[in-house]
C-alpha positions, 0 to 999 in steps of 0.5 A: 461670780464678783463684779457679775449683776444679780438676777431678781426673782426669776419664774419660769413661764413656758421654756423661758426663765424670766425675771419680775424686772422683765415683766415690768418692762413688758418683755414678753415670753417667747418659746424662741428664746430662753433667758430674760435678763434684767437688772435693777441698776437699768431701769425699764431695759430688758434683753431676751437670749435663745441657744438657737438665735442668732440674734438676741432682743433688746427692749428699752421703752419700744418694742423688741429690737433684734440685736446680732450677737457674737460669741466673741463678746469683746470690746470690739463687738460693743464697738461695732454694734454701737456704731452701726447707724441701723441698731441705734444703740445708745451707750446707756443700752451698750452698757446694758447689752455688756452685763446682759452678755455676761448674764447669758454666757453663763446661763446659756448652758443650762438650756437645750439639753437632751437626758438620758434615763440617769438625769444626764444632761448633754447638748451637742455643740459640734459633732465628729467624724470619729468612732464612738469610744467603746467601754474599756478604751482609753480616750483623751478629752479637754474640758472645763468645769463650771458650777451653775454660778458660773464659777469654773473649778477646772479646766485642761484648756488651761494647763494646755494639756489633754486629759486621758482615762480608760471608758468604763473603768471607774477612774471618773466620775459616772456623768463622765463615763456615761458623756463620753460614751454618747460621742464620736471622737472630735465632738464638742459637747456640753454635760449637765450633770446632776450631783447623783453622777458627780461628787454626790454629798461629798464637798471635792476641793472648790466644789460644793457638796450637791452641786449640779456640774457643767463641763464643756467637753472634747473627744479628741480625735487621735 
C-alpha cells in the first residue's frame, strides 16, 4: 500500500518470516514470534511480532526489549508508551515501532492458520455461542477483504450493511461456503483463501487473476 516501508529480502527461518536487515541487527528467530520487521530507512532497529504475544520485541543496539502492544495502534498508543519511563522509548524508535506497526497489521493475517484438505485457511478469532449453519441456510455475515498486500477491495462494515446468501448454494465463492459452514453463528474469524477457492485466473474488478484473499469475517447471530 502508498506511504507503507518495503520489506527487503524476507526467508523464512523455522515459523518466523525474517528479513536480511534483522539479521544484521542480530534479532534472533524465535518459535514464539512470527514476523521481523526492519526497514532500511532505520538502521540497526528491529521488532519481533507473534499472533499469540501480548507484547512485541524491539531491538535497537541492546538486546530485546518487550514492547506492550495495542490493536488500537493510535497516536494515543505511541504517546503513552513514549512516555512511560519503564520503556525508555526514544522518539527515533517511536517513529520506528509507528511503521512496524503498520508492517505487522498487515502481515499478521498470514500467521496462525488451521487448513482443512481444500488449502482453506482459517483462524478463529472469536468464537459464538450459536448453532453451525447447515447447507441450504440462509446466513448473513460482515466481512472485509484484504489482498496479501494489505489492500482491502471490499468491505460491508463499511456500507454499515450485513451480507446474506443461502450455505451451499453456490451464490459465493467455495472458500466462503466452506468458512461459514465451519462456525457457529456469532464467530469472528479470519479465512486464508487460495485462488482455487476464490476468483481462480479470473482478474474480478480491483482483484488480481490468482490472488490469495483474506477476509476478516462474522456470522451474525440472529
Amino acid at each position: 500500500m502508498k506511504g507503507l516501508p518495503v520489506i527487503f529480502s524476507l526467508i523464512v527461518i523455522s515459523s518466523i518470516t525474517v528479513s536480511a536487515q534483522c539479521e544484521k541487527c542480530g534479532m534472533l528467530a524465535s518459535e514464539e514470534y512470527d514476523f521481523c520487521f526492519a526497514d532500511d530507512q532505520f538502521d540497526n532497529i528491529c521488532a519481533q511480532f507473534g499472533i499469540n504475544q501480548p507484547n512485541f520485541l524491539i531491538k535497537s543496539g541492546k538486546k530485546p526489549r518487550p514492547i506492550p502492544i495495542n490493536k488500537d495502534y493510535s497516536l494515543n498508543y505511541l504517546l503513552n508508551i513514549s512516555r512511560d519511563k519503564k520503556l525508555k522509548i526514544t522518539a527515533y524508535e517511536v517513529l520506528f515501532i509507528e511503521r512496524a506497526l503498520k508492517g505487522w497489521e498487515i502481515e499478521q493475517r498470514k500467521f496462525g492458520h488451521t487448513y482443512t484438505s481444500s488449502g482453506l485457511g482459517y483462524r478463529i478469532i472469536s468464537e459464538g455461542t450459536g448453532k453451525i449453519p447447515q447447507t441450504g441456510e440462509r446466513v448473513s455475515v460482515h466481512y472485509t477483504g484484504f489482498l496479501e498486500d494489505g489492500t482491502k477491495f471490499d468491505s460491508s462494515y463499511d456500507r454499515n450493511k450485513p451480507f446474506s446468501f443461502s450455505l451451499g448454494s453456490g451464490q459465493v465463492i467455495g472458500g466462503w461456503e466452506e468458512g461459514f459452514a465451519l462456525l457457529k453463528k456469532g464467530s469472528k474469524a479470519l479465512l486464508r483463501i487460495p485462488p482455487g477457492l476464490g476468483y481462480g485466473a479470473r482478474k474480478v474488478g480491483s482483484i488480481p487473476a490468482n490472488s490469495i484473499l483474506y477476509f476478516e469475517i462474522e456470522l451474525l447471530q440472529e
